[in-house]
BALOBA-1460 file (C-alpha; in Angstrom, 3 decimals):
// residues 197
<rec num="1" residu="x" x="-41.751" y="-65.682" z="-28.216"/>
<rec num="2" residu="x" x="-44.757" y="-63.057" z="-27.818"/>
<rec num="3" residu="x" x="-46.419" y="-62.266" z="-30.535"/>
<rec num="4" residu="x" x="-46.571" y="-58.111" z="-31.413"/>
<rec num="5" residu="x" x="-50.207" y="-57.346" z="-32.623"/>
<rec num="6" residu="x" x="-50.258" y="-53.624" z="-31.462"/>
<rec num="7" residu="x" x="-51.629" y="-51.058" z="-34.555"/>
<rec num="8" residu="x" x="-51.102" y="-48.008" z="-35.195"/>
<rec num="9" residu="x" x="-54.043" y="-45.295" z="-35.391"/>
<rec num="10" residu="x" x="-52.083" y="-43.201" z="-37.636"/>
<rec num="11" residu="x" x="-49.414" y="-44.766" z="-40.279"/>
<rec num="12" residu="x" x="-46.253" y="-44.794" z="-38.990"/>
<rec num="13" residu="x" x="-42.869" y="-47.303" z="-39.778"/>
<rec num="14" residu="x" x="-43.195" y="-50.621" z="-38.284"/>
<rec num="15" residu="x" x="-40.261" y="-49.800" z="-36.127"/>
<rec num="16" residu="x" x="-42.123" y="-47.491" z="-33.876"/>
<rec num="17" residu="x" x="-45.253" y="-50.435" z="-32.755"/>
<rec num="18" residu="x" x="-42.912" y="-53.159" z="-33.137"/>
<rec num="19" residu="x" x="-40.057" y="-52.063" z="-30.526"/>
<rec num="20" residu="x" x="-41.501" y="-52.860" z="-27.167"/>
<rec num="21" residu="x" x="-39.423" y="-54.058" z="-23.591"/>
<rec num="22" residu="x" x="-39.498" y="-57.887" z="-23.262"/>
<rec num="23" residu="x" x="-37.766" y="-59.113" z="-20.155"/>
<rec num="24" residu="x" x="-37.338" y="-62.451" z="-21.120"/>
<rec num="25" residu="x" x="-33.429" y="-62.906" z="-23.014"/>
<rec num="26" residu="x" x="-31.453" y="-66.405" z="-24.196"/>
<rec num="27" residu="x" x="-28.216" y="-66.918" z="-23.335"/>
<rec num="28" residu="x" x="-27.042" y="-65.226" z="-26.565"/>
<rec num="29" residu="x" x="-23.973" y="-62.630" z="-26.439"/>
<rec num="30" residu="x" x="-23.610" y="-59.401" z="-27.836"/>
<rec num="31" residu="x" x="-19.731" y="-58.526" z="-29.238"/>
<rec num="32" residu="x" x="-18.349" y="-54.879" z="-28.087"/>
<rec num="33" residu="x" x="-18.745" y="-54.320" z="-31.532"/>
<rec num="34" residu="x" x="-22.373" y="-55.261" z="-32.214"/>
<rec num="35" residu="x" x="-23.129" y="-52.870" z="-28.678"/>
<rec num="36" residu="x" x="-21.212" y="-49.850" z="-30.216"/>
<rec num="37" residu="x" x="-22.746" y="-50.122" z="-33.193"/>
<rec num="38" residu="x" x="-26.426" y="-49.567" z="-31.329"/>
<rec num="39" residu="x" x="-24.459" y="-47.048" z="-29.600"/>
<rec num="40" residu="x" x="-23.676" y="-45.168" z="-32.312"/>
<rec num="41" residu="x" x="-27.146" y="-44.856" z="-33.165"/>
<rec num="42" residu="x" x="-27.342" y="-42.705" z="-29.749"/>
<rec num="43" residu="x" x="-24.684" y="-40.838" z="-30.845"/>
<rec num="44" residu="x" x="-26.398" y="-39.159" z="-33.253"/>
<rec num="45" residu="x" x="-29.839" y="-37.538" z="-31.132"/>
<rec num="46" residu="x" x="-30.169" y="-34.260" z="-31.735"/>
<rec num="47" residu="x" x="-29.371" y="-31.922" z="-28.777"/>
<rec num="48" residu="x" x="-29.702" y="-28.474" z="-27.485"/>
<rec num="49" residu="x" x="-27.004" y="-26.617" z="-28.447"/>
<rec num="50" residu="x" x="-25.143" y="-29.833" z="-29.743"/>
<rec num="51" residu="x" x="-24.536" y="-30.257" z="-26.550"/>
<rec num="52" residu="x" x="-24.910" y="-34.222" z="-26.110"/>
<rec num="53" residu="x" x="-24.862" y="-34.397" z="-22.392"/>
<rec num="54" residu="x" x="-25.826" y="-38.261" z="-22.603"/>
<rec num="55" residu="x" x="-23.566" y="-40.567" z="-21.101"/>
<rec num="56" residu="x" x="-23.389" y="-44.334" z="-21.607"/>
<rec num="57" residu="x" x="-21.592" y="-47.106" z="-19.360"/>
<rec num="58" residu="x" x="-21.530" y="-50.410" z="-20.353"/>
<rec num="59" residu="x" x="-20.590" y="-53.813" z="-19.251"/>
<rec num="60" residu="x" x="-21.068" y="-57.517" z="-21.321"/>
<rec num="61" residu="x" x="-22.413" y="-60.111" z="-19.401"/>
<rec num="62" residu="x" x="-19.521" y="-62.184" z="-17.963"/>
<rec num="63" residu="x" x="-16.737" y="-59.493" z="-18.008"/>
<rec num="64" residu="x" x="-14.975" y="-57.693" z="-14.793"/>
<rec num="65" residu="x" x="-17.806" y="-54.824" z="-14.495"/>
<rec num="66" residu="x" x="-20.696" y="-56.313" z="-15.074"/>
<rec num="67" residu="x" x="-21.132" y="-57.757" z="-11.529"/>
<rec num="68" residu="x" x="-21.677" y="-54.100" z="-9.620"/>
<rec num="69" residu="x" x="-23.236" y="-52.877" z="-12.328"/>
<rec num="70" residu="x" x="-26.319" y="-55.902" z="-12.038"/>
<rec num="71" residu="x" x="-25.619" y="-55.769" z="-8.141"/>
<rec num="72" residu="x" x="-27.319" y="-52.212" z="-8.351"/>
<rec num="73" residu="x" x="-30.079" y="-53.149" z="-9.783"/>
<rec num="74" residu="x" x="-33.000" y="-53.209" z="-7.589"/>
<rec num="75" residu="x" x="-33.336" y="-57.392" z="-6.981"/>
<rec num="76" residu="x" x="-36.841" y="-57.592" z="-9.042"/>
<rec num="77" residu="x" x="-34.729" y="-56.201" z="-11.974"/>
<rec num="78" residu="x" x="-32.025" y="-58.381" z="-11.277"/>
<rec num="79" residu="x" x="-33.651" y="-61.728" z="-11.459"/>
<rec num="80" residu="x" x="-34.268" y="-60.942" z="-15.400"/>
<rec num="81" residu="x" x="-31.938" y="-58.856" z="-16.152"/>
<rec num="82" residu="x" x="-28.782" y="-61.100" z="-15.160"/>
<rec num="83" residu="x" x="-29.753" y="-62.999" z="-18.422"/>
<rec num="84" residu="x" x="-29.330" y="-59.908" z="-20.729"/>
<rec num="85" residu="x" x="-26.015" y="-59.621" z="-23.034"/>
<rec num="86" residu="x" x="-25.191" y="-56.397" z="-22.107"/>
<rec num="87" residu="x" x="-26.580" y="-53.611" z="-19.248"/>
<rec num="88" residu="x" x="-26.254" y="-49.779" z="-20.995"/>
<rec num="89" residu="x" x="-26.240" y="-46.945" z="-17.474"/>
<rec num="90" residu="x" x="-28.144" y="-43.933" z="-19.082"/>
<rec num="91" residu="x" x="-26.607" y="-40.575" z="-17.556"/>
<rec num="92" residu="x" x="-26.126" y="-36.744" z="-18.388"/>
<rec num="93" residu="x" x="-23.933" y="-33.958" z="-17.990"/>
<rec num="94" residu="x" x="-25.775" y="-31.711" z="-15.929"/>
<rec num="95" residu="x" x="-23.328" y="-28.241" z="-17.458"/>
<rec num="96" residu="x" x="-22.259" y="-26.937" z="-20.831"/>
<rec num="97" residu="x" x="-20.669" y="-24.401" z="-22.031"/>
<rec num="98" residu="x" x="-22.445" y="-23.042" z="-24.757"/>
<rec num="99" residu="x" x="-21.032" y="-21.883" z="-27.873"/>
<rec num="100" residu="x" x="-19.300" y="-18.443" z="-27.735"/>
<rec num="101" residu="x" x="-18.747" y="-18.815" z="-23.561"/>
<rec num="102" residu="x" x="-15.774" y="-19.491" z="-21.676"/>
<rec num="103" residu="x" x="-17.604" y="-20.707" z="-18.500"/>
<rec num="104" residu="x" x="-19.710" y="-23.823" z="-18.010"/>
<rec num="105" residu="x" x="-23.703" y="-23.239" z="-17.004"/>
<rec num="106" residu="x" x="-26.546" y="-25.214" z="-16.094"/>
<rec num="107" residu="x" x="-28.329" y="-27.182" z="-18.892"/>
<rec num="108" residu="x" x="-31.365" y="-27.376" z="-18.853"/>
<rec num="109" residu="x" x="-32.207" y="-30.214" z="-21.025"/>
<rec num="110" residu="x" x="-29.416" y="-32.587" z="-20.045"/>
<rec num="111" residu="x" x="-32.691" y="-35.206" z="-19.223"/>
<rec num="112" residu="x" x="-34.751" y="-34.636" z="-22.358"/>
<rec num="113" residu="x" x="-31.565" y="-34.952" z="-24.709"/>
<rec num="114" residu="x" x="-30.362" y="-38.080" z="-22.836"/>
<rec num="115" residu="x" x="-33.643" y="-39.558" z="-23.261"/>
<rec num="116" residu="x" x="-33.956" y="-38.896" z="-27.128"/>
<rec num="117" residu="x" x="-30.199" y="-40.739" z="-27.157"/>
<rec num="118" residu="x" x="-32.000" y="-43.529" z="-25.460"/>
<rec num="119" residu="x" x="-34.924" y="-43.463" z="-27.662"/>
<rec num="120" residu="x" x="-32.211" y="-44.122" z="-30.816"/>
<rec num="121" residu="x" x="-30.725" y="-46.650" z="-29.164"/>
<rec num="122" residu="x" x="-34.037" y="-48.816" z="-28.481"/>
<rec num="123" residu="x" x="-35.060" y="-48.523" z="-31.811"/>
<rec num="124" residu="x" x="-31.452" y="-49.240" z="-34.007"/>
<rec num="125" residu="x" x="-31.854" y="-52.240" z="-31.550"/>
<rec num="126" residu="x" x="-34.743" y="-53.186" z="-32.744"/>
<rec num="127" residu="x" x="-33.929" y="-53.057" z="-36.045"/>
<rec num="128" residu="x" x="-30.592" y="-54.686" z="-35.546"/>
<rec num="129" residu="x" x="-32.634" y="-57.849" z="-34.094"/>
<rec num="130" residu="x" x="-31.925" y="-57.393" z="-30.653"/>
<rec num="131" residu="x" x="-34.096" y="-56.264" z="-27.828"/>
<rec num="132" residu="x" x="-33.842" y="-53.789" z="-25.231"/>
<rec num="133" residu="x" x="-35.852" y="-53.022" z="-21.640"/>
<rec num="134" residu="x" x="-34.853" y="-49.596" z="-19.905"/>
<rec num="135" residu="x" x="-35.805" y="-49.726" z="-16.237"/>
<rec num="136" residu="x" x="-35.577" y="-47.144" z="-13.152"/>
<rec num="137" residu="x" x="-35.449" y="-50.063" z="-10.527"/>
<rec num="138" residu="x" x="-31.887" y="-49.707" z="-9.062"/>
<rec num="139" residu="x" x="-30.186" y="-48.220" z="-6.162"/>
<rec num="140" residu="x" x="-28.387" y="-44.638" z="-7.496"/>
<rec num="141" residu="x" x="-25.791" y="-44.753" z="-4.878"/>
<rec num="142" residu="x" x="-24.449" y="-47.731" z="-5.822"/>
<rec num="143" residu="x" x="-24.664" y="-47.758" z="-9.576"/>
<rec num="144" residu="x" x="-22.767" y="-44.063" z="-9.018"/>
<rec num="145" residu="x" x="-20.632" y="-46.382" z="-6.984"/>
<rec num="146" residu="x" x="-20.574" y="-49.362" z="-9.444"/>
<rec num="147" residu="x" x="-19.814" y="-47.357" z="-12.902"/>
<rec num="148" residu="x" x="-17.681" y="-44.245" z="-10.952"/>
<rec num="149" residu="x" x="-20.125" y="-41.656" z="-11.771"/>
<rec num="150" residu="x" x="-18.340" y="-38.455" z="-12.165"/>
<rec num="151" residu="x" x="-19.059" y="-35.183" z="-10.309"/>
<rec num="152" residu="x" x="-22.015" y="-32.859" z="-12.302"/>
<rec num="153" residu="x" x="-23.447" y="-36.340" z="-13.734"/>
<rec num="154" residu="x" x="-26.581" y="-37.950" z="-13.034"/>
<rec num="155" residu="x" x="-28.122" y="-41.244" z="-13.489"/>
<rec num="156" residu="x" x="-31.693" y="-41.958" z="-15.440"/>
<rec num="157" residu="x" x="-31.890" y="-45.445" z="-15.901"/>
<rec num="158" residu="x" x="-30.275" y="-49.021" z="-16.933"/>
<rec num="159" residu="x" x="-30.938" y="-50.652" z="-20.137"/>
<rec num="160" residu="x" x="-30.876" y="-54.726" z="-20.556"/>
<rec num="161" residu="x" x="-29.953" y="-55.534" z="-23.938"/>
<rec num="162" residu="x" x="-29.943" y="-59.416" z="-25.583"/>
<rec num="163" residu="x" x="-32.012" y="-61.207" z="-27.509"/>
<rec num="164" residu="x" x="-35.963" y="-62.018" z="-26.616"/>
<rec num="165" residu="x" x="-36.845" y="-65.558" z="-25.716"/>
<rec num="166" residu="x" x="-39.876" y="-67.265" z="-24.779"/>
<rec num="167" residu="x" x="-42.000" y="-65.956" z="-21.716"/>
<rec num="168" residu="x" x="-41.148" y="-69.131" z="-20.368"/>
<rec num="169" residu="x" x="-37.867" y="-68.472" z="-19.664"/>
<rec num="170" residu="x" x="-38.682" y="-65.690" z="-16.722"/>
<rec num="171" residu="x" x="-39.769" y="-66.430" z="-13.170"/>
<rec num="172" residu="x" x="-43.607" y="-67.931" z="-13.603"/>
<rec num="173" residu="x" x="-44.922" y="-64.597" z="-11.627"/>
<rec num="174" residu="x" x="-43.614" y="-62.471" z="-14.590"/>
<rec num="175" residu="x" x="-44.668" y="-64.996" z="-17.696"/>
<rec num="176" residu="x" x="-48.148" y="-63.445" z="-18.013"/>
<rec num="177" residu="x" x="-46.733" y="-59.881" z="-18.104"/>
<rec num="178" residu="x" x="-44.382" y="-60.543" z="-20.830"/>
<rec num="179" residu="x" x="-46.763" y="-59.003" z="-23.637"/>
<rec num="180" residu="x" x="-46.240" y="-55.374" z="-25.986"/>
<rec num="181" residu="x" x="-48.124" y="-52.750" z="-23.827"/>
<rec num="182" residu="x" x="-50.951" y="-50.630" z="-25.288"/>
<rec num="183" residu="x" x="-50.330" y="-47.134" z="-26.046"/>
<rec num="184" residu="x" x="-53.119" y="-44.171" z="-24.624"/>
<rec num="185" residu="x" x="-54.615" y="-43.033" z="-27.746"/>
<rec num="186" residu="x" x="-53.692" y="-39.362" z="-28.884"/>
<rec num="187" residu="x" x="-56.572" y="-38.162" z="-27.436"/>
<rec num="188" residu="x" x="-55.274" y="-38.140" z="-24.171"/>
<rec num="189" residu="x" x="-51.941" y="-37.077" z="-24.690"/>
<rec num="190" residu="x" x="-51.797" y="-34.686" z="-27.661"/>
<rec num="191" residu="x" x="-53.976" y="-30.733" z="-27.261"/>
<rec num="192" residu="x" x="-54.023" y="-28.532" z="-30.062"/>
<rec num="193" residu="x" x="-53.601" y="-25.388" z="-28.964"/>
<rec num="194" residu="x" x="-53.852" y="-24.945" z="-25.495"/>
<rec num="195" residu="x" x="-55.466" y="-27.569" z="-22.190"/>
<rec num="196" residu="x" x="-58.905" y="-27.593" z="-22.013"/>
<rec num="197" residu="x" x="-60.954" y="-27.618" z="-18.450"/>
């Protein structure tokens, strides 16, 4: 197991710089109850309007759906990935209606809300022992395919859920890249006030 030795610049709750996107998983299993209860973490992310446009599709390794679902997944992703418990599809809602309308309308945040819903997710994992590695690598048309994507839905990304094991247990070409990555210090992602030239 890698060893976490990222620090904070400013104090914040161990949560935050321990939570980080191993791709290496044992065998373990995850119960439909143990994944809703991350879930429900999700569940709770604030949203424009209260909209919650976040969707979530599931499927535990071994059971009827989880084939398509790590079929679509870009092969890379796949040859890790097939040894998570459980693979989490991200999408939103792309419409709303907001309160005190009749008609639906475009929302506008759909993306940003769905990826605060992620964000709780990762870290109640994280806390609940188990770890969790979003990824953009598969093919869209066929996880819409795979998962029966609804019309006014779109995808963001898959999520590979189980419990970390040693780097050893990946393909030897990803073993050195199985390490917490840095953060950019504020500097160069936080302006007071306005840009600067």
């Amino acid at each position: 197991m890698t060893a976490n030795t990222r620090k904070a610049d400013h104090p914040v709750a161990e949560v935050f710089t321990g939570r980080w996107s191993p791709r290496a998983f044992t065998d373990a299993t995850i119960s439909e109850q143990e994944l809703l209860g991350l879930l429900e973490a999700a569940r709770w992310a604030p949203s424009a309007f209260n909209a919650q446009p976040w969707r979530f599709i599931y499927a535990l390794r071994g059971d009827a759906v989880w084939q398509p679902i790590l079929g679509a997944l870009l092969p890379f992703n796949q040859s890790w990935a097939e040894k998570a418990s459980a693979l989490v599809i991200v999408a939103s809602a792309t419409r709303f209606t907001a309160p005190g309308k009749t008609e639906p309308s475009d929302n506008g945040s759909h993306t940003f809300d769905a990826g605060t819903a992620w964000g709780y997710l990762a870290l109640q994992a994280h806390m609940a022992g188990w770890a969790s590695h979003a990824m953009a690598g598969f093919d869209k048309q066929a996880m819409a395919k795979a998962v029966n994507l609804p019309e006014g839905h779109v995808l963001h990304a898959a999520v590979a859920i189980g419990k970390q094991g040693d780097a050893s247990l990946l393909p030897e070409a990803l073993q050195a890249r199985e390490v917490a990555s840095p953060r950019l210090p504020l500097s160069e992602t936080v302006v007071h006030g306005v840009f600067k030239d």
